[in-house]
matplotlib code that plots the C-alpha trace (Angstrom):
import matplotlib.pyplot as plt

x = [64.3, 63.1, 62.8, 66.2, 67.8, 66.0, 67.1, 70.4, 70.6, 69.0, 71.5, 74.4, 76.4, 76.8, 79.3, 78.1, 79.1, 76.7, 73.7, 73.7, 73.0, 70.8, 68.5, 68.6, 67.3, 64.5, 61.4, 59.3, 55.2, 52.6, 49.6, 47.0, 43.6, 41.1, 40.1, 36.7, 36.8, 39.3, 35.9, 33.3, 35.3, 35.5, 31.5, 30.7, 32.6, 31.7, 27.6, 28.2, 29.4, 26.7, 24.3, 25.8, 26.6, 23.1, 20.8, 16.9, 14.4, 12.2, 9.6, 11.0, 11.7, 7.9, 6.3, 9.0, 7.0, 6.6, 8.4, 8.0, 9.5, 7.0, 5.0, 7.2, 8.3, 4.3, 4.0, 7.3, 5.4, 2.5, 4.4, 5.8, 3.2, 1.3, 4.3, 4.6, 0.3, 0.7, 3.8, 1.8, -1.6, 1.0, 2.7, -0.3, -2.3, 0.0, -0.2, 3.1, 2.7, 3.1, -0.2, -3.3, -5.6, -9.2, -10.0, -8.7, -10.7, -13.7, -14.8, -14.9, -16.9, -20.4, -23.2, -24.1, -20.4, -20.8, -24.2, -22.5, -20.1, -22.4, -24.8, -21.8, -20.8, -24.1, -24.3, -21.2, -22.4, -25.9, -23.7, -22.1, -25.3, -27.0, -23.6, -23.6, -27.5, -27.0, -24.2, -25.6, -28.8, -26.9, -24.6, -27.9, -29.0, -28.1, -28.3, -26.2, -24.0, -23.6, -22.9, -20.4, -18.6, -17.8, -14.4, -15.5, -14.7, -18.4, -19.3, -16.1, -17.5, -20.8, -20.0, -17.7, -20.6, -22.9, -20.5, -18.9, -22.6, -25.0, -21.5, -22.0, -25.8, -25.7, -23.3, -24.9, -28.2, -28.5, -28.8, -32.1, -32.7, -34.9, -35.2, -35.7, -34.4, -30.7, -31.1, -32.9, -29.9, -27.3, -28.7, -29.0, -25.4, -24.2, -26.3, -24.6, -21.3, -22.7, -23.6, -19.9, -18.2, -20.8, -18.3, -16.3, -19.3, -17.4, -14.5, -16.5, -18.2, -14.9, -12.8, -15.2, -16.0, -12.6, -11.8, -14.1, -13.0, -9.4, -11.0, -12.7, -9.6, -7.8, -10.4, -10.7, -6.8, -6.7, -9.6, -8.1, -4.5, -6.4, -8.6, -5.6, -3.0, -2.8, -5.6, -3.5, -1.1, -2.4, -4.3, -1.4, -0.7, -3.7, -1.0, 0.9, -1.9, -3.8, -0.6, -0.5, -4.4, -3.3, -1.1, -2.7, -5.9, -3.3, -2.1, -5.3, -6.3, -3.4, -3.6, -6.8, -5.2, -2.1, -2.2, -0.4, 1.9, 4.1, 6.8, 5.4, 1.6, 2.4, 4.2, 1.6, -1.0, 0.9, 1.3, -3.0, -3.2, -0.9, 0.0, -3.4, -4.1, -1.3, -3.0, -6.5, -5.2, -3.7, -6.9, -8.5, -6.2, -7.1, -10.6, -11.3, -9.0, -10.6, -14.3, -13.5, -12.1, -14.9, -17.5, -15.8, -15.6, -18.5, -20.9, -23.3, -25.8, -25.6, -27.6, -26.6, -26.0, -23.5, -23.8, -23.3, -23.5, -21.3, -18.5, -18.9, -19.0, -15.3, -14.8, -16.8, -14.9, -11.8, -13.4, -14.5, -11.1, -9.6, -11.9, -11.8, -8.0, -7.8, -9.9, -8.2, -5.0, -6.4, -7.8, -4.4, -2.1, -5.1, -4.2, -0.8, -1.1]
y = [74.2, 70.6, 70.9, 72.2, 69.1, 67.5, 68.9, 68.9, 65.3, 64.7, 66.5, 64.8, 68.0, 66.7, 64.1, 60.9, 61.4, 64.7, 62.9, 59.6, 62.2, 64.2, 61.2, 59.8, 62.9, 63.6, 62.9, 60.0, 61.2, 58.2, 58.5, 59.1, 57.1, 57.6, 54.5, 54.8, 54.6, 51.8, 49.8, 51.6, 49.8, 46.8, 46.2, 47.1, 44.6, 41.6, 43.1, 42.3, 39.2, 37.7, 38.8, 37.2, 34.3, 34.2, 31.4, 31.6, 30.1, 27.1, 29.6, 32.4, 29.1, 27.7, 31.6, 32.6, 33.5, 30.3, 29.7, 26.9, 24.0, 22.5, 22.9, 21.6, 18.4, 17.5, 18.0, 15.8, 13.1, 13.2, 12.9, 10.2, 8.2, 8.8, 7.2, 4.3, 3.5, 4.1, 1.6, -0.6, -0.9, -1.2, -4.6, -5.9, -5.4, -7.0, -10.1, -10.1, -11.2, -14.7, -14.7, -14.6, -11.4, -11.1, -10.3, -14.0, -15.2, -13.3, -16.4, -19.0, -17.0, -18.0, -15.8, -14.6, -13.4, -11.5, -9.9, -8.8, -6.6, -5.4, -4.5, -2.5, -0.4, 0.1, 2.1, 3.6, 5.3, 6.0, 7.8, 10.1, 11.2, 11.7, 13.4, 15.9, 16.6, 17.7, 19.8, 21.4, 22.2, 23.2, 25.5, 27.3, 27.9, 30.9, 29.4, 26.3, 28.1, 30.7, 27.7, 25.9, 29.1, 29.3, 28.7, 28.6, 25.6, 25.0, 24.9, 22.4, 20.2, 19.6, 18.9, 16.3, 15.3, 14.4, 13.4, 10.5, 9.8, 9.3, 7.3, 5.3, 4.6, 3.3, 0.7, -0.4, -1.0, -4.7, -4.9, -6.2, -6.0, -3.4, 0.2, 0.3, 1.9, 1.0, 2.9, 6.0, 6.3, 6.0, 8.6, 10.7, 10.1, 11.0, 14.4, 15.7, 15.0, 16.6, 19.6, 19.2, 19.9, 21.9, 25.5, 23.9, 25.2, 28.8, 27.4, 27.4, 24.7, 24.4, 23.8, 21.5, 19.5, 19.0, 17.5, 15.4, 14.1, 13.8, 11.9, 9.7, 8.8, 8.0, 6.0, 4.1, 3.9, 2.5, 0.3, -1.3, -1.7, -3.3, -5.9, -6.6, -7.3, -10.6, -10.6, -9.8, -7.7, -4.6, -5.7, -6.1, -2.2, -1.8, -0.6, 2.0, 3.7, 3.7, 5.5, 7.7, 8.9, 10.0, 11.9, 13.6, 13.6, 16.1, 18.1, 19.1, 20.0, 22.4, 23.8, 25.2, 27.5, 28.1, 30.2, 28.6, 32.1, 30.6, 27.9, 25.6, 26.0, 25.2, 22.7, 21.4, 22.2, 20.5, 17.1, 17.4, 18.0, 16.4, 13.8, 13.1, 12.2, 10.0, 8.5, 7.9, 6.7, 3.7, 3.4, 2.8, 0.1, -1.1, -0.9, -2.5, -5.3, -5.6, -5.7, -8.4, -10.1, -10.5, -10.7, -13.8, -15.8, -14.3, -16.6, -17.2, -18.5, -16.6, -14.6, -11.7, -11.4, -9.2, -5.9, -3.7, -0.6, -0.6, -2.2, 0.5, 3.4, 2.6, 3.6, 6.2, 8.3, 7.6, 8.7, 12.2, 12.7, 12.2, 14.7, 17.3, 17.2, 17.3, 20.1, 22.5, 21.8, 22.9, 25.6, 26.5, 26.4, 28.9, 31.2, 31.6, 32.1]
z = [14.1, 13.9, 10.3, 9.9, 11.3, 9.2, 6.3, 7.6, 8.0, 4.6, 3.1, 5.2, 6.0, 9.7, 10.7, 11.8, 15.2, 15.2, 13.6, 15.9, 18.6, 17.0, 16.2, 20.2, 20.6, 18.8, 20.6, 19.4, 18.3, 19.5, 17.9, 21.1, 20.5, 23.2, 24.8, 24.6, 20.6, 21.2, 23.6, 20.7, 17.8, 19.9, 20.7, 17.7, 16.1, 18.8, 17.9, 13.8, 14.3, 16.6, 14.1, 11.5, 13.3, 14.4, 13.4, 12.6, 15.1, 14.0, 14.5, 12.1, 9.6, 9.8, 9.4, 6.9, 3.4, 1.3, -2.0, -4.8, -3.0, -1.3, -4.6, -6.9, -5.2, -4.9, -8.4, -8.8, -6.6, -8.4, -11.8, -10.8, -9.7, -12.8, -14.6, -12.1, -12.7, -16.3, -16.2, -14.0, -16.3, -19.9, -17.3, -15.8, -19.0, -21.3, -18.9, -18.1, -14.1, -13.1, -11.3, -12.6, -11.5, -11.6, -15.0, -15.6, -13.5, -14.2, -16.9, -14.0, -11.7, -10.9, -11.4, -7.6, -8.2, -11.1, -9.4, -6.0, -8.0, -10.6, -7.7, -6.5, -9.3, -9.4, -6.5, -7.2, -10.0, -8.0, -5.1, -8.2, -9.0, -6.1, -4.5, -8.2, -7.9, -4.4, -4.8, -7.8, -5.8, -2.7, -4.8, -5.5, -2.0, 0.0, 3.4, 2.9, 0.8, 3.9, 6.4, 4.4, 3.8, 7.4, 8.7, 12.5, 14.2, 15.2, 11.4, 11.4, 13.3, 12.5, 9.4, 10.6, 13.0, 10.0, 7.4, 10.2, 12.0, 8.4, 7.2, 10.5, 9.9, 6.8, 7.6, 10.8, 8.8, 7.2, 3.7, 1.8, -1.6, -3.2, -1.8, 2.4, 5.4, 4.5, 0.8, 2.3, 4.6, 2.0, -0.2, 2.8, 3.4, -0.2, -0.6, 2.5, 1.1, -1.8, 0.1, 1.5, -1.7, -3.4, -2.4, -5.3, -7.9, -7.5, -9.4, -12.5, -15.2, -17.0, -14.5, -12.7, -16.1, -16.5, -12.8, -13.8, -17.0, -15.1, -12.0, -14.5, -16.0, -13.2, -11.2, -14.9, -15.2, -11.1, -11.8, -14.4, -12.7, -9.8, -12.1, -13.9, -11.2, -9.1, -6.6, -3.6, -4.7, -3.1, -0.4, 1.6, 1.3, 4.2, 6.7, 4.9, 3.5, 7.3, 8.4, 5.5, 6.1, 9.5, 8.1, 5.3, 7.6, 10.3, 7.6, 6.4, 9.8, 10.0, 6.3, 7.7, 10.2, 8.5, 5.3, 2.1, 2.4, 5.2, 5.0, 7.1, 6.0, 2.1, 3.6, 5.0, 1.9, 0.1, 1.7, 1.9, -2.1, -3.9, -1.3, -0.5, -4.2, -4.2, -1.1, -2.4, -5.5, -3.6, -1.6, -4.5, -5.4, -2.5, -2.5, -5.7, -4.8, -1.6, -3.2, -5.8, -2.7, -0.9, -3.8, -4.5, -0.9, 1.0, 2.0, -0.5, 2.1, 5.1, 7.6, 6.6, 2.9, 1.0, 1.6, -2.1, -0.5, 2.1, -0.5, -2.8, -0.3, 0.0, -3.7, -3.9, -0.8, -2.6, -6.0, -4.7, -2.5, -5.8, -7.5, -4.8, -5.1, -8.6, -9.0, -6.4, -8.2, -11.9, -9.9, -8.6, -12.0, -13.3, -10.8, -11.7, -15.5]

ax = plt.figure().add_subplot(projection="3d")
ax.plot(x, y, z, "-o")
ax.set_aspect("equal")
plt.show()
């Protein structure tokens, strides 16, 4: 019947007196929607947009896997201090400074001058040696190789124990030329740093020749800005590079307990490799600066006379922080290719 008005009024056969009151009285049809879809459609909608809205945690930020970033802007830093110490030897070599650096002064100085920093380079070179004997003959030993291969915090810190207490010795023991109790202590103190670094044998002879022909060049590169440049011009960079050895010093603490996997543990790996080269480059600046310094205004008559080996144990830490960084970066681009 309902279908038949409809027709009907479709086809307009009805008067429009007849079809006013047909369509008043037609029933209106309401969709019916339970209520409980209406509260199900509701929640559900109020759930997806808190977790969208939903920010990460510091936490899930910090443990979140690791990509390139940290990476690639300590490779960035690195670059570009390679191009600032190349730009610095081609200015200070070319002689283009107003003040005169070390090397132009080298033909005024007296011979007691020339003899405090000959005597140390010369156990520069001797701490190389003795440090490279030891590591190679500690590399070949079972037991110490077993010990240093320990990540336990006891293992931790004894060798922090004897690496800070023999350092300690040697410069509380006065000077006196010739071989004594002062020289028996340094060599002690260099063949356990050898001992120290000797785990980085495992990398291979390549790689380790290599790190050191790199480290070579760079200490040469440094040495050279240093002799070249105006005698104070980096010894008043003490400061920044104290607060920057704290922090490379904390971030190698905590690359040790966090894996290199995580955001915040490259992070902090990579402030330790690449930003402590940057670091112990400068301290080498420093050093060498620092040396000449004193080589040339100590006391020539003196209770206690200049002390070689305590100046070039300076330049020697910085030399093998340099090398040890070096060669755990060639020893991570050989892992990717």
């Amino acid at each position: 019947m309902m279908l038949t008005l409809c027709m009907k009024l479709a086809e307009g056969s009805l008067t429009p007196a007849i079809k006013a009151s047909l369509v008043k009285s037609l029933p209106v049809i309401r969709p019916s929607v339970p209520k409980y879809l209406i509260r199900t459609f509701g929640d559900d909608a109020r759930s997806t947009f808190q977790r969208v809205s939903r920010r990460r945690t510091l936490r899930e930020r910090a443990m979140a896997p690791a990509g390139d970033t940290a990476f690639n802007i300590g490779k960035g830093a690195v670059a570009g201090g390679a191009a600032l110490g190349l730009g610095a030897l081609c200015f200070y070599g070319l002689g283009l400074a107003n003040e005169s650096g070390a090397i132009d002064r080298s033909i005024l100085w007296p011979d007691y001058v020339r003899k405090r920093i000959k005597d140390t380079y010369f156990y520069f070179g001797g701490s190389l040696g003795v440090t490279a004997a030891t590591a190679a003959a500690a590399f070949r030993s079972p037991g110490i190789m077993r010990f240093m291969g320990r990540n336990s915090l006891l293992c931790l810190a004894g060798t922090l124990a004897a690496v800070i207490g023999s350092g300690m010795v040697v410069q509380s023991i006065p000077y006196k030329e010739g071989f004594g109790t002062k020289q028996l202590a340094w060599i002690a103190h260099t063949a356990i740093l050898g001992a120290v670094v000797a785990p980085l044998c495992f990398i291979g002879g390549p790689l380790i020749v290599r790190a050191a022909w790199y480290t070579a060049g760079v200490v040469g590169g440094l040495s050279a800005v240093a002799v070249c440049a105006p005698s104070e011009r980096f010894l008043s960079i003490g400061g920044p590079l104290a607060i920057g050895l704290g922090v490379v010093f904390a971030s190698s603490l905590g690359s040790m307990f966090l894996p290199a996997t995580t955001a915040l543990g490259a992070g902090l790996y990579s402030i330790s490799i690449y930003g402590g080269l940057l670091l112990f480059s400068g301290f080498l600046l420093y050093d060498t600066q620092r040396i000449i310094r004193a080589a040339e205004v100590y006391p020539m008559y003196t209770q206690h006379p200049f002390d070689p080996v305590n100046a070039s144990l300076s330049i020697y830490l910085d030399t093998l922080n340099i090398f040890v960084r070096i060669a755990t970066i060639l020893v991570s681009g050989n892992r990717k290719k």
